[in-house]
NURO-734379 format. One record per residue (C-alpha): residue number from 1; x, y negated, z. Coordinates in Angstrom, 3 decimals. Each point is the difference from the previous one (the first is absolute). Layout:
BEGIN
(NUM,(X,Y,Z))
...
This chain:
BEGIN
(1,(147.590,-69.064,226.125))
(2,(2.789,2.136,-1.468))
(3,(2.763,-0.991,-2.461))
(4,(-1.808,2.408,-2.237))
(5,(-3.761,-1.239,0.630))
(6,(1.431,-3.807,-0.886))
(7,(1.852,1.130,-2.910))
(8,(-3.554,1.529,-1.966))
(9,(-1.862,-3.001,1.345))
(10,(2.630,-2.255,-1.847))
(11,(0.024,2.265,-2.916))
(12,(-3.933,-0.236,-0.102))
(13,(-0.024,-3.767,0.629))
(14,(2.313,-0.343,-2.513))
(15,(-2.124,2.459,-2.496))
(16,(-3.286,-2.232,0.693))
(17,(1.623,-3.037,-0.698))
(18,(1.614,1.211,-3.359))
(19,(-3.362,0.938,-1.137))
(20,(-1.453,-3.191,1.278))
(21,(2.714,-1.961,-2.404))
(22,(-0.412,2.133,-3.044))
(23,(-4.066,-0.294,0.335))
(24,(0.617,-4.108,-0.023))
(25,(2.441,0.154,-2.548))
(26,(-2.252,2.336,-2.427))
(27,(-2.745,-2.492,0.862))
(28,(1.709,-3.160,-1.168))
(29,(1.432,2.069,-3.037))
(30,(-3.537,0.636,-1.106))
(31,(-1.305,-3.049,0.725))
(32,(3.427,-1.869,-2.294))
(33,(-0.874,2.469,-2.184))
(34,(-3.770,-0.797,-0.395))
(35,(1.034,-3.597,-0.367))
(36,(2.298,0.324,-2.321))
(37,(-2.277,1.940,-2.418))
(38,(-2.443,-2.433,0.593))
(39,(2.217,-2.543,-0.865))
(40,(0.709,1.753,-2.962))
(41,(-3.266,0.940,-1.171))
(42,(-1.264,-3.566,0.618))
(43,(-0.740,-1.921,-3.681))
(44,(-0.634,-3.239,1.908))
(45,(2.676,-2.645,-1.727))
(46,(-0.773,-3.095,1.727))
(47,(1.105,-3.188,-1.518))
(48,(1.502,-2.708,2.783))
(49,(-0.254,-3.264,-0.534))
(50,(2.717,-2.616,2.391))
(51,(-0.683,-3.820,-0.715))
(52,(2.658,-2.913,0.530))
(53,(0.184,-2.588,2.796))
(54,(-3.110,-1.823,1.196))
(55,(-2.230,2.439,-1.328))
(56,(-1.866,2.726,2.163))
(57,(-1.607,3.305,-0.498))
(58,(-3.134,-1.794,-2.388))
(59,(2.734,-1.237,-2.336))
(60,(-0.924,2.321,-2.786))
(61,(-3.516,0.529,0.072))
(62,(-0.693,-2.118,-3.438))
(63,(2.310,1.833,-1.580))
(64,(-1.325,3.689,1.361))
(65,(-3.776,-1.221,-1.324))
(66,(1.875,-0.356,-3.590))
(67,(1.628,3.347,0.534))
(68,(-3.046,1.496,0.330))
(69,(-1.888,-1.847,-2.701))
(70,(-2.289,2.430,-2.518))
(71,(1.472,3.117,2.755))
(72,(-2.922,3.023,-0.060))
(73,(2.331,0.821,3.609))
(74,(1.346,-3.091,1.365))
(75,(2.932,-0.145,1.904))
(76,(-0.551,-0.044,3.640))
(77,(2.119,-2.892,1.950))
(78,(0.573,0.501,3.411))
(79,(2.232,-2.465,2.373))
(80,(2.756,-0.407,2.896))
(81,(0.968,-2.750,1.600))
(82,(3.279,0.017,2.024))
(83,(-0.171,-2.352,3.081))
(84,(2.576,-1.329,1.488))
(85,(0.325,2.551,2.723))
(86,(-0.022,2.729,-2.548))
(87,(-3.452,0.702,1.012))
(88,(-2.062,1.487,-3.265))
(89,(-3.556,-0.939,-1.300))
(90,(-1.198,2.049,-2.553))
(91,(-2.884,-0.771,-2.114))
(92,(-2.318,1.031,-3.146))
(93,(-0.964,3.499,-0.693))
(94,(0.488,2.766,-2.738))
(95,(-1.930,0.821,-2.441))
(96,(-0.466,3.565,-1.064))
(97,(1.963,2.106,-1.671))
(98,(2.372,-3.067,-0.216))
(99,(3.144,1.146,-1.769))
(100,(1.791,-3.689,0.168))
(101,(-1.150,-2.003,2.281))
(102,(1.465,-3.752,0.458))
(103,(1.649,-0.694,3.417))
(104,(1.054,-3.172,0.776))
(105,(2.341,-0.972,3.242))
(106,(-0.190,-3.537,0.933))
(107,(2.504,-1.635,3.290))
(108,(-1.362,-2.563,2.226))
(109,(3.428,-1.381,0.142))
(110,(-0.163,-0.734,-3.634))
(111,(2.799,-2.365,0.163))
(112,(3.036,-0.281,-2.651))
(113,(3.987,0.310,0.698))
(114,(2.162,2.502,-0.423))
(115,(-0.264,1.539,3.754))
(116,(-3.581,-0.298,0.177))
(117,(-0.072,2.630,-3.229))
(118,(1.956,2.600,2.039))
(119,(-2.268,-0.445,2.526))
(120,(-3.239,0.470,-2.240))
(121,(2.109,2.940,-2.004))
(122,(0.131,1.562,3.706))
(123,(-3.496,-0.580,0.404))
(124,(-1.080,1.339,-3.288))
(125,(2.055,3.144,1.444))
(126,(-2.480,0.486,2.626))
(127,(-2.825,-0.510,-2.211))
(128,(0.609,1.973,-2.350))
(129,(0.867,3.003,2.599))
(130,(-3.627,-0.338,1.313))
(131,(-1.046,0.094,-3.055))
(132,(1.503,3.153,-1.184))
(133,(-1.067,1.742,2.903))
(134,(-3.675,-0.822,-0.743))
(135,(-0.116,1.282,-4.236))
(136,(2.617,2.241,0.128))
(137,(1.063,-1.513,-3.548))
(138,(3.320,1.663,-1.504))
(139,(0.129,-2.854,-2.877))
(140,(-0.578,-3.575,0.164))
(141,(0.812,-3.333,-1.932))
(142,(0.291,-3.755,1.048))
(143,(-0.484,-3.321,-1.441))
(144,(1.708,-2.685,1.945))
(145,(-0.547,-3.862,-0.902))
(146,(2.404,-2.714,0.671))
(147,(1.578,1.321,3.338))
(148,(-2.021,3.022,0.096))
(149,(2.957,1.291,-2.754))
(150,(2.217,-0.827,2.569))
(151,(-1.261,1.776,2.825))
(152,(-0.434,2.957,-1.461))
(153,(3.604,-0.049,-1.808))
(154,(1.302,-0.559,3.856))
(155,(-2.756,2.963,0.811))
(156,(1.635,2.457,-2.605))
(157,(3.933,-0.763,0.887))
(158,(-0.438,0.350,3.860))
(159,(-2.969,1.937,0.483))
(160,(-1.611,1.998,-2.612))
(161,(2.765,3.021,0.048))
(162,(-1.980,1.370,3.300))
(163,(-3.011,0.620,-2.511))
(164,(1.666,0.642,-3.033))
(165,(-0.181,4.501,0.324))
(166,(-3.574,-0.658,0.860))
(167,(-1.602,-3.265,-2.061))
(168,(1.407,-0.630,-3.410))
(169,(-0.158,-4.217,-1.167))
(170,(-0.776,0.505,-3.715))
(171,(-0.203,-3.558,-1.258))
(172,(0.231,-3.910,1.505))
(173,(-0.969,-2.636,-1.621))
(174,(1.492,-3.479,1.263))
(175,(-1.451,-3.494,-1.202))
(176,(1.430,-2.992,0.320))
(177,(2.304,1.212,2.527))
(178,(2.981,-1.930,0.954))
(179,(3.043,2.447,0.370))
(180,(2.721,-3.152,0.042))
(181,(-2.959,-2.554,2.007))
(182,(0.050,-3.426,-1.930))
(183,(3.767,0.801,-1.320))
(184,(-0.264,-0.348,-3.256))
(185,(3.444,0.745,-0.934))
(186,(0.456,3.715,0.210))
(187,(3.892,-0.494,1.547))
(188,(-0.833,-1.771,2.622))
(189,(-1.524,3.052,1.959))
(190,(-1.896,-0.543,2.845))
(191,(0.321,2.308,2.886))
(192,(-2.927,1.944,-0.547))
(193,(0.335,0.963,-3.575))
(194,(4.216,1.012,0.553))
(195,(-1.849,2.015,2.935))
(196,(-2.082,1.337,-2.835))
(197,(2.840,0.538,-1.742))
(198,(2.038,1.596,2.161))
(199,(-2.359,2.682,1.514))
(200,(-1.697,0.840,-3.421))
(201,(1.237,3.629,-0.169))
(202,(-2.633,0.686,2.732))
(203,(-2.667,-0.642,-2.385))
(204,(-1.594,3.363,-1.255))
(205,(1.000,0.654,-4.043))
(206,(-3.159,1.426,-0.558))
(207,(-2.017,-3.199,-0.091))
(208,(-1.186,-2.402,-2.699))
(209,(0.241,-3.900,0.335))
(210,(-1.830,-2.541,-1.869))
(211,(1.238,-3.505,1.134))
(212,(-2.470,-2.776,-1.183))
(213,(0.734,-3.462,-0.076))
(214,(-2.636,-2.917,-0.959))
(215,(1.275,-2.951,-2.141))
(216,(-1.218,-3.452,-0.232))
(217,(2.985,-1.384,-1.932))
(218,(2.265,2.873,-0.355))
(219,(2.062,-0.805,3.303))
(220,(-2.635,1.022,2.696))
(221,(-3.193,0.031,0.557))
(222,(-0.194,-3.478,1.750))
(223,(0.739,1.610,3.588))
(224,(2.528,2.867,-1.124))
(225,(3.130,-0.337,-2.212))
(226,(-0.035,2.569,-3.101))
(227,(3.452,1.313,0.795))
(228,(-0.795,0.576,4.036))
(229,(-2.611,2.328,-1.468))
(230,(2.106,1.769,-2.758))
(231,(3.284,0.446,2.879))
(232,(-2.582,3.205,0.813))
(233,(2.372,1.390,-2.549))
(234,(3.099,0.029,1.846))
(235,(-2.191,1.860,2.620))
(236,(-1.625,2.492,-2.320))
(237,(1.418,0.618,-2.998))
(238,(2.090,2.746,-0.121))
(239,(-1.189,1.544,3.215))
(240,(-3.368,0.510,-0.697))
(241,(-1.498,2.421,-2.586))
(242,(-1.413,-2.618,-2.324))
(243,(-0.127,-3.548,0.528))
(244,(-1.606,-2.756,-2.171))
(245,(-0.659,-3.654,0.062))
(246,(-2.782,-2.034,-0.984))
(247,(-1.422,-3.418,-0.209))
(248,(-3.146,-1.394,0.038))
(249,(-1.004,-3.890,-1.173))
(250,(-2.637,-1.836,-0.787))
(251,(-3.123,-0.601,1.818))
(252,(0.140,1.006,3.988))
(253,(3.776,0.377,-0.534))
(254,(0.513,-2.146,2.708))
(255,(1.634,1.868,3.280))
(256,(-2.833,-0.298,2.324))
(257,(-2.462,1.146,-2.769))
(258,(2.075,3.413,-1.739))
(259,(-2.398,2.495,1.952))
(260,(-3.178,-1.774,-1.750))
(261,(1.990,-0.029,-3.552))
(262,(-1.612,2.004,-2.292))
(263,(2.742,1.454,-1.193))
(264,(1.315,1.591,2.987))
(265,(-3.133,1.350,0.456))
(266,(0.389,1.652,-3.224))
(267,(3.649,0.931,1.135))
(268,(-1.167,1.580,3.258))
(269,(-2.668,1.782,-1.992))
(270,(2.448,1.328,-2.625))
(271,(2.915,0.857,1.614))
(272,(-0.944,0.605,3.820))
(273,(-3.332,1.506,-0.366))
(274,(-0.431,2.222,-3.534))
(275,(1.747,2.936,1.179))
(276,(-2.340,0.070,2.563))
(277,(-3.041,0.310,-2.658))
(278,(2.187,2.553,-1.990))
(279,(0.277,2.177,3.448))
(280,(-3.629,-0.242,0.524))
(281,(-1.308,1.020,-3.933))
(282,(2.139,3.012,0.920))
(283,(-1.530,0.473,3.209))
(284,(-3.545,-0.101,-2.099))
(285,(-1.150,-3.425,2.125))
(286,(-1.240,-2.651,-1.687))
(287,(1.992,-2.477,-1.754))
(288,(0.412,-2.876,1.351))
(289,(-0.536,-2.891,-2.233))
């Protein structure tokens, strides 16, 4: 073969491959494209629901029922439970035309401490990636009880920036959460709330917190001290676009029992899930009641 032969065999080599590349690349450009618009188009606003230590992915079906109490479309509740090997069981179904469905992602290792959190905020990472993939959801919320507030706090400062162009956290609610542990004086920080503290500027300043305590006697709620709960505001406030604290007493104010209190019920109903009937009036679907 001549010098001149090889040189237009290159030349068309190199041609076929060049069109090769830009016909892949204009393929994944449409295809990010069409998810993106999907994404953006999608009115799915999921609500997800982390409980504490010791409790699994069933935690909160009592208080789902009373969510869904006198509901012409109840809220569909669907499940994941994070094994120890990371493996993922999902379970439950959606309903219909489902506009905020209830999600709730429970850890087999369910234990407490400080390291074990990280380790559930990094599984809660791969949950809710799998997750995303499957709706497609550009908003969601989160209601995290006891350590569930705490995982997804660790969630938001280390992980949630890799979603944040795509998936916009409007609101979490934390109850009964223990920012400080069992400290119950505020200056004697504990290493996970000066982590907190130190990494808040990662949190996105387009969200709204509602931190919730329950009081027996005005100093905890018999597991919880008041002030662990209300250090959420050296983590929030300030950083956040609104914060706000709240407390609870009374009947069922007792740690183990805030998800079945009827007043967080009525909180969850007021301030995590009207907008969502407001959205859907517009949208000329039923109202949910």
């Amino acid at each position: 073969m001549t010098w001149k032969k090889r040189h237009w065999l290159i030349a068309l080599i190199s041609i076929v491959m060049g069109v090769a590349v830009i016909g892949v690349s204009l393929q994944w450009s449409r295809k990010n494209v069409s998810q993106l618009a999907q994404r953006h188009n999608s009115t799915i606003v999921p609500l997800i629901m982390i409980p504490g230590s010791s409790a699994t992915e069933n935690r909160f079906d009592s208080l789902v029922k009373e969510l869904n109490v006198n509901r012409r479309n109840p809220h569909s509740l669907l499940k994941i439970r994070v094994a120890k090997n990371d493996h993922l069981t999902f379970s439950g179904e959606m309903r219909p035309r489902d506009r905020a469905p209830i999600i709730v992602v429970g850890f087999e290792n369910n234990h407490d401490g400080y390291s074990n959190i990280k380790n559930q905020a990094r599984q809660f990472n791969l949950a809710f990636k799998a997750l995303n993939e499957r709706l497609s959801f550009s908003r969601f919320e989160v209601v995290g009880h006891s350590n569930g507030g705490l995982i997804f706090t660790v969630f938001l400062e280390k992980d949630y920036s890799q979603y944040a162009n795509e998936v916009q956290v409007t609101k979490l609610m934390t109850i009964g959460s223990p920012f400080n542990f069992n400290e119950r004086n505020v200056n004697n920080k504990t290493q996970m709330l000066s982590d907190f503290i130190k990494n808040r500027k990662k949190l996105p300043t387009n969200l709204n917190v509602y931190s919730v305590a329950g009081t027996q006697n005005y100093t905890s709620d018999g597991i919880v001290p008041l002030t662990s709960v209300m250090a959420s505001r050296y983590i929030f406030q300030g950083q956040v676009k609104h914060f706000t604290t709240m407390t609870v007493s009374g009947s069922n104010a007792q740690h183990s029992d805030l998800p079945q209190n009827r007043q967080i019920v009525n909180l969850i109903n007021h301030y995590m899930l009207t907008a969502k009937r407001r959205r859907q009036v517009r949208l000329n679907e039923p109202v949910l009641h």
